[in-house]
ZADO-1210 file (C-alpha; in nm, 4 decimals, padded with zeros to 6 digits):
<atoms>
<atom x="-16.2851" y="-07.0558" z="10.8924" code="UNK" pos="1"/>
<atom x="-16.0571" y="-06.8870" z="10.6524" code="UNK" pos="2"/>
<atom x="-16.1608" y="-06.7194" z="10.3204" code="UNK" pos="3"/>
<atom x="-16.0982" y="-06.8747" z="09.9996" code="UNK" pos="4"/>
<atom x="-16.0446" y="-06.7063" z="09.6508" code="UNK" pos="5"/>
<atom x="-15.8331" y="-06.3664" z="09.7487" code="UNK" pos="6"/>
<atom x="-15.9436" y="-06.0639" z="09.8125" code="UNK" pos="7"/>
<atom x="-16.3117" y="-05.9296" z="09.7288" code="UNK" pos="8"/>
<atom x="-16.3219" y="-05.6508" z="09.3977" code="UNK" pos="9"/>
<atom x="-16.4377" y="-05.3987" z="09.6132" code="UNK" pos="10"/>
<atom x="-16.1117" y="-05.4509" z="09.8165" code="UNK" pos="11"/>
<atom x="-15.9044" y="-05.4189" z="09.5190" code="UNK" pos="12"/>
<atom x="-16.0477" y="-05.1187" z="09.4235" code="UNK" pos="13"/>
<atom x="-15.9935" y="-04.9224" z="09.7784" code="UNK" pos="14"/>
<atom x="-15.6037" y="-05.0225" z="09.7758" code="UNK" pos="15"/>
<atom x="-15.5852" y="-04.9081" z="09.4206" code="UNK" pos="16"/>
<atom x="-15.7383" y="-04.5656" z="09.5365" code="UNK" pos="17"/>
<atom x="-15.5547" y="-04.5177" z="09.8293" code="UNK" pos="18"/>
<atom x="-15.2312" y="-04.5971" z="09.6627" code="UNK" pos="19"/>
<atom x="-15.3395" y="-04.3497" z="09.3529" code="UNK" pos="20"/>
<atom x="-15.4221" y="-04.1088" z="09.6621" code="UNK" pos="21"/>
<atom x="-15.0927" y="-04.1690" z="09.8396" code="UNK" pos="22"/>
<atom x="-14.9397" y="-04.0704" z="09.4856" code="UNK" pos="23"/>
<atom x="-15.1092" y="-03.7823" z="09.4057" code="UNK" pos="24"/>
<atom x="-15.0110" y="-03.6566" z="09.8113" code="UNK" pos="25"/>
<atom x="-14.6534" y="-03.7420" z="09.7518" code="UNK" pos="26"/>
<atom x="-14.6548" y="-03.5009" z="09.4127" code="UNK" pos="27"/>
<atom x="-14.8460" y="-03.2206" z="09.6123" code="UNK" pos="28"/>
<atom x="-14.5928" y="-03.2501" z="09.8735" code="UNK" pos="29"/>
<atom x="-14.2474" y="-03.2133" z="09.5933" code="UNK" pos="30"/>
<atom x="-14.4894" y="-02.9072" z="09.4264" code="UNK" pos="31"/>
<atom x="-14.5258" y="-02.7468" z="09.6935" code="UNK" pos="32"/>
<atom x="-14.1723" y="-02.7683" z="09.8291" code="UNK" pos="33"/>
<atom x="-14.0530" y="-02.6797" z="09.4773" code="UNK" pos="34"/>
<atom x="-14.2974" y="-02.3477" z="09.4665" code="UNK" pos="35"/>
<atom x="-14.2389" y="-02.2699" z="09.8174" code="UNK" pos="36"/>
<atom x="-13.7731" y="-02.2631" z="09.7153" code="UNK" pos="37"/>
<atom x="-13.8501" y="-02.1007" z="09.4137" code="UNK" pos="38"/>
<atom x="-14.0669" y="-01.8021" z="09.5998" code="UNK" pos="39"/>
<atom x="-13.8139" y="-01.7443" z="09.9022" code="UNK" pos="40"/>
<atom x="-13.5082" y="-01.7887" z="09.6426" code="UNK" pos="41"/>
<atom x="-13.7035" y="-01.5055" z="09.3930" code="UNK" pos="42"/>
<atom x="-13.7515" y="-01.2519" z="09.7549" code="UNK" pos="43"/>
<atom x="-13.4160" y="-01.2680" z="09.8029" code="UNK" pos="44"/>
<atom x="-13.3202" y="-01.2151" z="09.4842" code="UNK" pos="45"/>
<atom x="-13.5768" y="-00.9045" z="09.4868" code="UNK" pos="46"/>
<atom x="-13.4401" y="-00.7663" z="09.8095" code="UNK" pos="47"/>
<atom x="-13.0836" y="-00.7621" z="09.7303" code="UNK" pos="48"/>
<atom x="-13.1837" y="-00.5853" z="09.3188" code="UNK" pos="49"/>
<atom x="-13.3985" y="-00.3184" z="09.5297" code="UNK" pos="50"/>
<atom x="-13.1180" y="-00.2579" z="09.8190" code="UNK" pos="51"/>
<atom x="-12.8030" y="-00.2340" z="09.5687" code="UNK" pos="52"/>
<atom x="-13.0058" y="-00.0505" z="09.2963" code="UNK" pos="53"/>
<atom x="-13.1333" y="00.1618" z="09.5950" code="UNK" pos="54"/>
<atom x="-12.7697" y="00.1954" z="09.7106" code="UNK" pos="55"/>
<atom x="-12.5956" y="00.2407" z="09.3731" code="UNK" pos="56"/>
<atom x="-12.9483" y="00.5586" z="09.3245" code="UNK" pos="57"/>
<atom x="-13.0633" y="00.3688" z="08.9774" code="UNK" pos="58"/>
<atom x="-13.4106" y="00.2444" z="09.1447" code="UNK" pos="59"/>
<atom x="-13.6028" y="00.4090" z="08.8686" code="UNK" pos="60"/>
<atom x="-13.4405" y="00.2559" z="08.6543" code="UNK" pos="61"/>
<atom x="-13.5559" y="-00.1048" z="08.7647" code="UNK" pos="62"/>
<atom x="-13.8981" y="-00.0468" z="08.8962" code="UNK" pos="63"/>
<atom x="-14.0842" y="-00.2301" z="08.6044" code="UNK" pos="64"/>
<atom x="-13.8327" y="-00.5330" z="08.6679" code="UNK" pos="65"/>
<atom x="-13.8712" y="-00.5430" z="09.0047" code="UNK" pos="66"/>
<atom x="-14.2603" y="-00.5059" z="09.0278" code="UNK" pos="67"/>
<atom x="-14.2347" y="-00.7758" z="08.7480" code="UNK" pos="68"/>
<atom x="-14.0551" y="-00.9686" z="09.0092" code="UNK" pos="69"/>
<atom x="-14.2660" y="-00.9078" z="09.2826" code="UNK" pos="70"/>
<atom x="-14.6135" y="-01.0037" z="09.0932" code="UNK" pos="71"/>
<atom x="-14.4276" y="-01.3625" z="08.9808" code="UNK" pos="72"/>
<atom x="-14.3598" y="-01.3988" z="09.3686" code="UNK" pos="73"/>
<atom x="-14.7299" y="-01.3533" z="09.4011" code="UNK" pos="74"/>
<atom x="-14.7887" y="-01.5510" z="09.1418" code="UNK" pos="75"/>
<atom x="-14.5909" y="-01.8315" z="09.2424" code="UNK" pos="76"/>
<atom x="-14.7365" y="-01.8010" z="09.6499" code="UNK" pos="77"/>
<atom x="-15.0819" y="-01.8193" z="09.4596" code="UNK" pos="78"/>
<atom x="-15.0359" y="-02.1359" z="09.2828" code="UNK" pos="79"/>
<atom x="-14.8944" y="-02.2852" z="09.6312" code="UNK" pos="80"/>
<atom x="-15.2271" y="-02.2052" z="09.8400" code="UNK" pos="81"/>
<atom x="-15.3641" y="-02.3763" z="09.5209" code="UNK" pos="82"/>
<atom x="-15.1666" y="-02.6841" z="09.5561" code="UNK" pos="83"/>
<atom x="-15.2039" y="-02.6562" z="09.9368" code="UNK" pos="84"/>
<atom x="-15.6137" y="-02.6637" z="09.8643" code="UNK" pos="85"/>
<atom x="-15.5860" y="-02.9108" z="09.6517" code="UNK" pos="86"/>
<atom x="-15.3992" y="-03.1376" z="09.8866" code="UNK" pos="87"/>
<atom x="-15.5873" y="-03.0643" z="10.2093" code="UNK" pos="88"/>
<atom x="-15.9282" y="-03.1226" z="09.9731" code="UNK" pos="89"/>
<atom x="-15.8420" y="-03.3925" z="09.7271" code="UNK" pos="90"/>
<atom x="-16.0768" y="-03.1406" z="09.4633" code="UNK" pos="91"/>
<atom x="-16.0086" y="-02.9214" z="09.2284" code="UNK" pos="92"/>
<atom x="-16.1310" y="-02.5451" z="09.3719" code="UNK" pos="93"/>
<atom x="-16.1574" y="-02.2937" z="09.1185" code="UNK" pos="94"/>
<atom x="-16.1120" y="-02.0103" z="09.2585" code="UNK" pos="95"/>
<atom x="-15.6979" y="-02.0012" z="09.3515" code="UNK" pos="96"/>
<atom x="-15.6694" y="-02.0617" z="08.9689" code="UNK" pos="97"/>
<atom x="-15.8680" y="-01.7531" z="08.8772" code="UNK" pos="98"/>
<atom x="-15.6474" y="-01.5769" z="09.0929" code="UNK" pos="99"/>
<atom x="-15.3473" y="-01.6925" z="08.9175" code="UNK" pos="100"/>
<atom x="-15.4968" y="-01.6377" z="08.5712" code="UNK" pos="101"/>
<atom x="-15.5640" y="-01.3060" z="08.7100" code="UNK" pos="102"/>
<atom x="-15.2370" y="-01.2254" z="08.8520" code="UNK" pos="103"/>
<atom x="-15.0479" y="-01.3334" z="08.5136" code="UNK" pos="104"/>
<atom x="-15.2863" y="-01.1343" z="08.3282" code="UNK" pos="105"/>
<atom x="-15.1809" y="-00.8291" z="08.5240" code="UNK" pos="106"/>
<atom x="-14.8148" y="-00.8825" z="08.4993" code="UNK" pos="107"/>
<atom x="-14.8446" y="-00.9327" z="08.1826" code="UNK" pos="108"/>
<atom x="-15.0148" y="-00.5350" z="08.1338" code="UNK" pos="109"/>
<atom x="-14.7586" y="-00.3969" z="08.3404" code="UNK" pos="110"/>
<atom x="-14.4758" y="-00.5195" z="08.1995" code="UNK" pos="111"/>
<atom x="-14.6321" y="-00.4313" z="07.8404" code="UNK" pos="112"/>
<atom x="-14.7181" y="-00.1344" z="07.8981" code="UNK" pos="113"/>
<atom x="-14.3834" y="-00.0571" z="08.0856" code="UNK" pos="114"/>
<atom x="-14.2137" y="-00.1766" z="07.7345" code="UNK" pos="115"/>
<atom x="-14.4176" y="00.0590" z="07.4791" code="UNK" pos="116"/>
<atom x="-14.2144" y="00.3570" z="07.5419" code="UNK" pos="117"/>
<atom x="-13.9099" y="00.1414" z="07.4365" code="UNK" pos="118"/>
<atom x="-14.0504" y="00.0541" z="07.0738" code="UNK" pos="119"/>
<atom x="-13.8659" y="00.1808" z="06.8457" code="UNK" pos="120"/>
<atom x="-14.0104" y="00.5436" z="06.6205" code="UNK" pos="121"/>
<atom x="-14.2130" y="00.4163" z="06.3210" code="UNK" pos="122"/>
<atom x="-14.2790" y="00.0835" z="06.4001" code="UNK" pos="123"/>
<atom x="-14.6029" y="00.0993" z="06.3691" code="UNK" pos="124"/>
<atom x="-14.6825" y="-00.3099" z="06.3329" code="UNK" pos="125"/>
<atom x="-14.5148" y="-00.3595" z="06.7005" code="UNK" pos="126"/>
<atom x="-14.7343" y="-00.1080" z="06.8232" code="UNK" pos="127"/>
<atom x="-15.0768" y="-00.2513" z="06.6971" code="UNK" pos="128"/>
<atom x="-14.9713" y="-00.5864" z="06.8307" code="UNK" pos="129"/>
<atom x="-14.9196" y="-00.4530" z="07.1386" code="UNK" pos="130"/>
<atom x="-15.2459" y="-00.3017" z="07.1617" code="UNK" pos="131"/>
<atom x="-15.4135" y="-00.5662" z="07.0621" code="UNK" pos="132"/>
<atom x="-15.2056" y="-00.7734" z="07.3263" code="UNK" pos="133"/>
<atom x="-15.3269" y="-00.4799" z="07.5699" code="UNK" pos="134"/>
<atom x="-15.7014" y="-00.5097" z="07.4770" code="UNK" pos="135"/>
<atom x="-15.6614" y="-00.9002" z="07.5140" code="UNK" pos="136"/>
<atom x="-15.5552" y="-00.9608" z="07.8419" code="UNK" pos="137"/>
<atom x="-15.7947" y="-00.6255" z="07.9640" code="UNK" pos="138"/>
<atom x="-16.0833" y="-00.8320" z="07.8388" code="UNK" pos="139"/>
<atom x="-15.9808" y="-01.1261" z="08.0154" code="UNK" pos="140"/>
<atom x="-15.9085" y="-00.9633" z="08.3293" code="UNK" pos="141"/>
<atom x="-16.3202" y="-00.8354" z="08.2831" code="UNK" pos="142"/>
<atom x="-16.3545" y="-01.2200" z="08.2556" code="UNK" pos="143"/>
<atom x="-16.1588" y="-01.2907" z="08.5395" code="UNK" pos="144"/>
<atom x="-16.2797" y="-01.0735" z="08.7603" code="UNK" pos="145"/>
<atom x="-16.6733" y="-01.1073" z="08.6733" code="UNK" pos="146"/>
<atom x="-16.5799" y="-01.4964" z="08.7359" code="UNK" pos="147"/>
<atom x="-16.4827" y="-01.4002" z="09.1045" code="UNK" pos="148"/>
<atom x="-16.7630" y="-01.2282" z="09.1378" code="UNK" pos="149"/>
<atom x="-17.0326" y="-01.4708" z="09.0441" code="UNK" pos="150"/>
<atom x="-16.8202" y="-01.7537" z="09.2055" code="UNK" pos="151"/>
<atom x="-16.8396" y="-01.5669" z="09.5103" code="UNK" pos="152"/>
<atom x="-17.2178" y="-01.4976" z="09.5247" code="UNK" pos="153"/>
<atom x="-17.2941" y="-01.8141" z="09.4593" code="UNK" pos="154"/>
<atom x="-17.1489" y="-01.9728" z="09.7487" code="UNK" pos="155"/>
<atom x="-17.2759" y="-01.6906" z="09.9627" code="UNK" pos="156"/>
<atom x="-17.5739" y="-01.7756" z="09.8087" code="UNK" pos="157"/>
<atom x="-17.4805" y="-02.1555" z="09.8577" code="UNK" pos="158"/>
<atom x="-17.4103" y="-02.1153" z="10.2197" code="UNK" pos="159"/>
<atom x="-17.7333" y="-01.8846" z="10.3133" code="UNK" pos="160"/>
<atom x="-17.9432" y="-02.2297" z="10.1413" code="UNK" pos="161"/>
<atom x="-17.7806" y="-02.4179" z="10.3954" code="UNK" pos="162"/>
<atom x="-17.7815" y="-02.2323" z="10.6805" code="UNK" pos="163"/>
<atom x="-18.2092" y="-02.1718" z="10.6139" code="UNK" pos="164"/>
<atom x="-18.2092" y="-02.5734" z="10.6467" code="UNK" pos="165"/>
<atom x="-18.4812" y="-02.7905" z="10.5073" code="UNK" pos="166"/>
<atom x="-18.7969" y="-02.5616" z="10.3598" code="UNK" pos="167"/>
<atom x="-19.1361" y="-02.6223" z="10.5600" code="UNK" pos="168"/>
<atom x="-19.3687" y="-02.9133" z="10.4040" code="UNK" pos="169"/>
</atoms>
């Protein structure tokens, strides 16, 4: 005998979620081919500044831009574990995006403090901005990094609950 009336709600729903799931997949998929061009395109790009500035003797010269370089090739590998996560685990994890955050913030230092020798003499308001810029992104690296920390213990923590089982009635 052969069902009347179409398909039940509950049906519905579970096409509508796969097909939202089979969306979000195909997006993971294009991000992480995107991140994973853009990474090898920026190495090469890195190797051939470092072997003609190498060749030409001006390395010094470019060390800030290239370790700029290199951290936004971190950066970039960073957020594709974090898509890659996300895809294999159809959650948000937290972690990979305080790594990120944590990268940037580092970069960022670097390449400020790389530039402060390059203000001009007497410009005192560039200066204080960039200190307080400094003191900014030091305090949220502290933030960061404590956030690592406690996420960390806690699923240590997390994982020694489970592995003790069930307490003892």
């Amino acid at each position: 005998m052969a069902m009347r009336g179409g398909p039940k709600p509950g049906q519905v729903k579970g096409v509508i979620a796969t097909g939202l799931m089979l969306v979000e997949d195909v997006v993971y998929i294009g991000l992480g081919v995107l991140l994973a061009a853009a990474a090898i395109w920026l190495l090469g790009s890195a190797m051939w500044t470092f072997v003609s500035e190498l060749v030409s003797r001006s390395l010094s010269g470019q060390l800030v831009g290239l370790l700029d370089q290199i951290l936004l090739i971190l950066l970039i590998i960073e957020l594709l574990y974090t898509v890659q996560i996300s895809f294999r685990e159809h959650s948000l994890v937290t972690e990979p995006f305080l790594v990120v955050a944590l990268i940037a913030c580092v970069r960022k230092i670097l390449v400020l403090t790389a530039q402060i020798p390059e203000l001009p003499d007497g410009n005192e308001t560039a200066f204080r901005h960039q200190m307080i810029e400094l003191g900014v992104l030091s305090a949220m690296v502290v933030v960061f990094v404590s956030s690592l920390i406690v996420l960390q213990k806690h699923a240590s923590n997390a994982g020694e609950n489970d592995r003790e089982g069930p307490m003892p009635g």
